[in-house]
C-alpha positions in Angstrom: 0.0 0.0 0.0 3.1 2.5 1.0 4.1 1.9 -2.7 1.3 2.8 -4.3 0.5 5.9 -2.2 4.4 6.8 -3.1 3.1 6.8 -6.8 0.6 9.2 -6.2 1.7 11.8 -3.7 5.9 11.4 -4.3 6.3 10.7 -0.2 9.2 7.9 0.1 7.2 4.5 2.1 10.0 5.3 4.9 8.8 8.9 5.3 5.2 7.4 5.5 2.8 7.6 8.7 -0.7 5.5 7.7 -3.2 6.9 10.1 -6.7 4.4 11.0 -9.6 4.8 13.4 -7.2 3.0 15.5 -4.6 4.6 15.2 -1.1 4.4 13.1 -0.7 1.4 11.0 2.2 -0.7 11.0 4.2 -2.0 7.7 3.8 -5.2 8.8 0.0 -5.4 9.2 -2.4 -7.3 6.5 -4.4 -5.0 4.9 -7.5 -7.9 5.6 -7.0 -7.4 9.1 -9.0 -3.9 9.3 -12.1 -4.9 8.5 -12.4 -2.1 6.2 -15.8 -0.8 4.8 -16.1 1.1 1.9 -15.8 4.4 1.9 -13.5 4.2 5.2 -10.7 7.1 5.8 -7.4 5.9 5.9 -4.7 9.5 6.4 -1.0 9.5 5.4 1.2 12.1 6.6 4.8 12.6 5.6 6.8 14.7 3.4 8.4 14.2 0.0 12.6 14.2 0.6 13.1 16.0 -2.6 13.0 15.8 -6.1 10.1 16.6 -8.5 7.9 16.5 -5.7 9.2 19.2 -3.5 10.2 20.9 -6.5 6.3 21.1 -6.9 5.6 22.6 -3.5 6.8 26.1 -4.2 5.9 28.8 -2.9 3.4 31.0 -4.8 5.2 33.5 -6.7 2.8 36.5 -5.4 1.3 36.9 -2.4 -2.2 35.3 -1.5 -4.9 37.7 -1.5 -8.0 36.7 0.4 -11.3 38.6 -0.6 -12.2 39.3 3.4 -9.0 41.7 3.0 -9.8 43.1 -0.4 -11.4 46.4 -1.2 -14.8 46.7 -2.9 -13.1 48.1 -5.9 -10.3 45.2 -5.9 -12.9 42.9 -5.3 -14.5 43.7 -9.2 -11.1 44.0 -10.5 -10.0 40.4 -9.7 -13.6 38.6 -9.9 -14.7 40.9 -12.9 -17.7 41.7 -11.4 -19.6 45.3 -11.8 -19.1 47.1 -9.0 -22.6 48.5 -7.4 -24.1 52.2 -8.3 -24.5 53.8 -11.4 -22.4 54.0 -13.9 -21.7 57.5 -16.0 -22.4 56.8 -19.6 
């Protein structure tokens, strides 16, 4: 399972922590001894050790802007929106 979840998120199986309802899953542990339904969460944690996958959790180049912070007028700027009020044909 640690292989196949290193396919799809680039974490290395030893940098892997496999979280269950009961708690963290050992390597050693058959996946048919959960008793797992469908649909049931299963969590890894970890962190890619470099590579293509860290090299695709840059930073953002500019600075997040969250609409609570924006102005009315930046607001209809970004979003494209018409601001409200009349407009002066």
């Amino acid at each position: 399972m640690k292989y196949q979840l290193y396919s799809l998120t680039g974490v290395e199986p030893d940098r892997q922590k496999v979280l269950v309802k009961g708690g963290q899953l050992k390597d050693d542990t058959p996946l048919s001894s959960l008793n797992a339904k469908p649909g049931q969460t299963f969590m890894m944690m970890g962190t890619p050790s470099g590579g293509q996958a860290a090299a695709d959790l840059r930073r953002p180049k500019e600075a997040v802007k969250f609409m609570e912070d924006m102005t009315d007028a930046e607001i209809a700027r970004a979003g494209g929106a018409t601001p409200a009020g009349l407009q002066n044909l």
